[in-house]
C-alpha positions in Angstrom: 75.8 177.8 157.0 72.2 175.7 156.9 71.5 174.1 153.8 67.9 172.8 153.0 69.5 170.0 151.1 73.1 168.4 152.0 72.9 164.8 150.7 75.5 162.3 149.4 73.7 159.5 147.2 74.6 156.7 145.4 72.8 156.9 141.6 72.7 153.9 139.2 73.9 155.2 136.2 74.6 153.2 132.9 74.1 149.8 135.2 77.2 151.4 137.7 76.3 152.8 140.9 78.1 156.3 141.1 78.3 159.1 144.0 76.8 162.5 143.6 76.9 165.5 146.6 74.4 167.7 146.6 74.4 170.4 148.3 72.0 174.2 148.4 70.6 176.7 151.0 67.4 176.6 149.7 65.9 173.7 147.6 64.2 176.0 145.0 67.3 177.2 143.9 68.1 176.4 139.8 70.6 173.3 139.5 74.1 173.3 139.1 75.8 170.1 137.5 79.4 170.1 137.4 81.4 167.7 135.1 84.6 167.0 136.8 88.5 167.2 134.4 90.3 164.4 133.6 89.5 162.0 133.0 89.6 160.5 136.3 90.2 163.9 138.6 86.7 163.8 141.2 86.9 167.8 141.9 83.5 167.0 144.3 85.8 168.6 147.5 86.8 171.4 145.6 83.3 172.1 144.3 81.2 171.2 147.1 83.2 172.7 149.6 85.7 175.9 148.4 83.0 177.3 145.7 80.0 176.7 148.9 79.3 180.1 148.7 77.7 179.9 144.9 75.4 177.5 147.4 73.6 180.6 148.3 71.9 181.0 144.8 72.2 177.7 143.7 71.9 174.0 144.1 75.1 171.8 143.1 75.7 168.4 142.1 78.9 167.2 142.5 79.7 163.7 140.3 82.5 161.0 140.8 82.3 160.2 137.0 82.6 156.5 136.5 85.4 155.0 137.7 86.8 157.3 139.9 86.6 158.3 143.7 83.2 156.8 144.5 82.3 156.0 141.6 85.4 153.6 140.6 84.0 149.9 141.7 82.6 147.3 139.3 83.6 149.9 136.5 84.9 147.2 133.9 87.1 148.8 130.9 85.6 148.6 128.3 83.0 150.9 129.2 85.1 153.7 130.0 85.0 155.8 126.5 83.1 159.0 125.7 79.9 157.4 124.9 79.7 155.9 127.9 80.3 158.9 130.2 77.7 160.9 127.8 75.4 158.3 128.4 75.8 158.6 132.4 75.9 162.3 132.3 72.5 161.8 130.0 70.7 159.3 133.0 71.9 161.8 135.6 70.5 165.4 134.1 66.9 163.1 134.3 67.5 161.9 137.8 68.1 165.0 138.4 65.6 167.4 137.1 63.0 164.3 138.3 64.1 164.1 141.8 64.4 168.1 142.7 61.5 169.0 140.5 62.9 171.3 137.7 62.4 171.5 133.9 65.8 172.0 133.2 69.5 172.5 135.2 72.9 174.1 134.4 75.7 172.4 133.2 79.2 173.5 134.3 82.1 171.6 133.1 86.1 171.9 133.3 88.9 170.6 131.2 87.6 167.5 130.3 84.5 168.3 131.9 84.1 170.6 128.8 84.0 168.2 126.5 82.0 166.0 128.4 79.8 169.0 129.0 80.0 170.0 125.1 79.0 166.0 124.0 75.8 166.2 126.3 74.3 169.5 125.4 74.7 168.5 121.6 73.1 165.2 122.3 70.9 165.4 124.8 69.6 169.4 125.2 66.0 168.7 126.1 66.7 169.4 129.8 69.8 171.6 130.4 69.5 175.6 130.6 72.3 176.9 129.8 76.4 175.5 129.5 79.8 176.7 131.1 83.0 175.7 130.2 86.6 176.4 131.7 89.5 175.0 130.0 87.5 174.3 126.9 88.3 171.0 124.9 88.4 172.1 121.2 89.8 169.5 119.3 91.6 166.7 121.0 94.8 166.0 118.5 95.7 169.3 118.2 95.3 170.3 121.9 97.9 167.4 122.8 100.4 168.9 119.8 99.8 172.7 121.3 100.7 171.7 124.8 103.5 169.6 123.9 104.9 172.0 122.0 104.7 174.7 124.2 106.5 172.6 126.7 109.4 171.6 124.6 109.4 175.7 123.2 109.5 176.4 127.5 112.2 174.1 128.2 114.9 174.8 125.5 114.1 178.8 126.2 114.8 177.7 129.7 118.1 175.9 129.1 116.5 173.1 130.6 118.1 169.8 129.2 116.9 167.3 131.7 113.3 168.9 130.4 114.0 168.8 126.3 115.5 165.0 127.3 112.3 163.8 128.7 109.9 165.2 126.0 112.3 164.1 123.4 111.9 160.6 124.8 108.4 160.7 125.0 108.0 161.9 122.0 105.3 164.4 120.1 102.3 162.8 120.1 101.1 160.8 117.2 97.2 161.2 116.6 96.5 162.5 119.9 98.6 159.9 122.2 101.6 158.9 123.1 103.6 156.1 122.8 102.4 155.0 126.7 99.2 157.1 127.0 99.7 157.7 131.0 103.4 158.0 131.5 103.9 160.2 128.7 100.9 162.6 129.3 102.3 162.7 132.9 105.8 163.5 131.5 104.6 166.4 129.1 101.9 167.5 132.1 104.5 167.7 134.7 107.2 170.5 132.1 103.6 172.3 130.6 103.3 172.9 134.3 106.3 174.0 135.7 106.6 176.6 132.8 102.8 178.2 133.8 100.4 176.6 131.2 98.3 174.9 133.8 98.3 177.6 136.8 100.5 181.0 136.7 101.8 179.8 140.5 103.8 176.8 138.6 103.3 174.3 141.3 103.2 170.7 141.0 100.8 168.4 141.1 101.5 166.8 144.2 100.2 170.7 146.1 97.6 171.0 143.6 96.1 168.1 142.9 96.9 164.8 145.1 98.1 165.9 148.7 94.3 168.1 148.5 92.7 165.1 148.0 94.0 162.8 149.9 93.6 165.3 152.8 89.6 165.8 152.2 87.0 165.0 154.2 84.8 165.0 151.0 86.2 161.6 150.1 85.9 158.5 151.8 89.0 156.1 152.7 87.6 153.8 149.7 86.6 156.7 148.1 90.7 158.1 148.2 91.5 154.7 147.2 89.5 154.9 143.8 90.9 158.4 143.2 94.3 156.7 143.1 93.3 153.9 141.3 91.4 155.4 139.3 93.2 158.1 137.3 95.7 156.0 135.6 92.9 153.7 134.7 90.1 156.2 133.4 93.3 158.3 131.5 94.3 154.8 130.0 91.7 153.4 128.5 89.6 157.0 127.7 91.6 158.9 125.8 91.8 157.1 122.7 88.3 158.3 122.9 88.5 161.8 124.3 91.0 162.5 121.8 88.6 162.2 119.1 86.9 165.3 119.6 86.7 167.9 116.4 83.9 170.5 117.8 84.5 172.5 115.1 83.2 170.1 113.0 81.0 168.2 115.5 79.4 170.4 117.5 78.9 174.3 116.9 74.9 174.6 117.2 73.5 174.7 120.7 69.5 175.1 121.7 71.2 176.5 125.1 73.3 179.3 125.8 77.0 178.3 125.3 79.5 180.3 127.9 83.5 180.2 128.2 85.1 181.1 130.6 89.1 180.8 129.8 92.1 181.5 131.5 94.3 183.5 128.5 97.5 181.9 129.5 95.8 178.4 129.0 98.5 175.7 127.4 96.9 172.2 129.0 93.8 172.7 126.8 95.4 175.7 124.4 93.7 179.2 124.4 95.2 179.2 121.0 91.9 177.1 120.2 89.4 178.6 121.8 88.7 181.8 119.7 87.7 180.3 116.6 85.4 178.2 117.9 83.5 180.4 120.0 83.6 182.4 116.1 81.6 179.0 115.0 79.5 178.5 117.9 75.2 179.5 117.4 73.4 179.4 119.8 70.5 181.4 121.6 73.4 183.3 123.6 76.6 182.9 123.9 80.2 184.5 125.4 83.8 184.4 125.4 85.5 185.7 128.9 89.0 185.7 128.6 90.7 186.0 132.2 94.3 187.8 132.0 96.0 186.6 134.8 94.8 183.0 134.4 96.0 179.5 132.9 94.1 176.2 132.8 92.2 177.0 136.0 90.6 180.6 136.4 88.1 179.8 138.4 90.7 179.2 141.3 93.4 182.0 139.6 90.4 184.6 140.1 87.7 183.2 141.8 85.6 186.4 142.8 85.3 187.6 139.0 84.8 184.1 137.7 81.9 183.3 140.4 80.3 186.9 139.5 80.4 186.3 136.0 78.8 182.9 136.4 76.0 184.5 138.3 75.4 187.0 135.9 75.2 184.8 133.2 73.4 181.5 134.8 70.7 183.7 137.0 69.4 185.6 134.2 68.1 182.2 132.9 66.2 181.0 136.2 62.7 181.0 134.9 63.5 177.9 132.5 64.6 175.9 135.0 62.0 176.0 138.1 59.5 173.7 139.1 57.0 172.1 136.7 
């Protein structure tokens, strides 16, 4: 496949120099930003690489967020809250639209991509054309009670003691967190998974997640070792931020079209959510695609429908995004 553009940079962002891929057959194709899940998980292999056929009709800009992959040195803490990130994601839809020459771009976000996603075209909707999100942040205390839950409801149905033990020790969360934000969102991750509320395979995510990474040719060797680094740091010291977001009381009126495209058997960021605030939600368009046979990821549960849904929806909007 021959792509007109096929360039890693480096982009100063927020005073942090951060890595973007981007990658298109032809370089007057609309922009496609997408805003990896986490915080902390660099999906730029997954995205530049297994979705490469969407490169056909578009233009996509993978982001290590700050402090992750290749974007994780000279990232100091304190700067690692939503602001921050909405601030970055702000500096980079300019770069953007300035360096290829468009009015406007897509924004494409996932898990905690969403809210990312969600923050910026609330904030900053001046140059963005249109928003999807997949595993759509609602509201972040009562996603982290949902999912719990659901766990501890999985594993006593199950019989599974060692399970009920663990989340029982870790304890529901309290305002959004627990006790010890990583090793008890790990804890509650690991049982929400094995009892299908992140994928309907249930597998772990060691094959899901790590060993994919680590065996990428996306990522360089200091890239891998800020992915490791990286996701216990950015988790840490973010979510007391993350957790703080209400949309249906923040953000509900978009000057974009606002899509979602969610897997129905969603527990990590609860379908249970999602409904009534795609109810609240005006803006110019907007949809709700519920996916049957999907959990937290449906873009990778059902890839062919998700990707010709996204076409339909994104490609009608072209004209507000090409050259000035």
């Amino acid at each position: 496949m021959a792509y007109e553009i096929d360039e890693i940079r480096r982009v100063t962002l927020g005073g942090v120099k951060q890595k973007i891929h981007i990658r298109g057959e032809r370089l007057q194709n609309p922009v496609l930003l997408f805003l990896h899940g986490g915080p902390g998980i660099s999906n730029r292999d997954s995205v530049i690489n297994r979705e490469k056929d969407l490169c056909d009709a578009f233009t996509i800009v993978a982001w290590d967020q700050r402090g992750t992959g290749g974007s994780y040195w000279g990232v100091k803490k304190e700067t690692l809250n939503v602001d921050q990130l909405v601030s970055d994601a702000a500096e980079l839809v300019a770069y953007l639209c300035r360096e290829l020459d468009r009015e406007k771009l897509f924004i494409w976000g996932g898990s905690w991509g969403t809210e990312l996603g969600t923050y910026l075209c609330f904030r900053h909707p001046q140059q963005i054309a249109g928003y999807l999100g997949s595993g759509q942040m609602v509201n972040g205390v009562l996603n982290e009670e949902r999912s719990y839950d659901f766990a501890m409801t999985e594993a006593k149905k199950a019989g599974d003691s060692e399970a009920v033990r663990i989340l029982e020790e870790i304890g529901r969360p309290v305002g959004g967190c627990y006790r010890e934000i990583f090793k008890g969102m790990m804890a509650q991750r690991r049982i929400m998974k094995k009892y299908g509320g992140h994928t309907m395979k249930r597998g772990t995510y060691w094959t899901d997640t790590a060993k994919p990474l680590l065996k990428s040719r996306e990522f360089s060797f200091t890239d891998k070792i800020g992915l490791a680094l990286g996701y216990k740091k950015c988790l840490t010291y973010m979510w007391p931020t993350t957790v703080q977001c209400d949309f249906m009381t923040q953000c509900t009126r978009f000057e974009m079209p606002y899509y979602i495209f969610q897997g129905v058997h969603d527990n990590n960021t609860p379908s249970s959510l999602v409904q009534d605030y795609y109810d609240a939600i005006e803006a110019p368009d907007k949809d709700l695609v519920w996916f049957e046979h999907s959990a937290h990821g449906p873009l990778g549960e059902e890839p062919e429908r998700y990707k010709a849904l996204l076409r339909e929806k994104f490609l009608k909007r072209v004209p507000e995004v090409m050259a000035r």
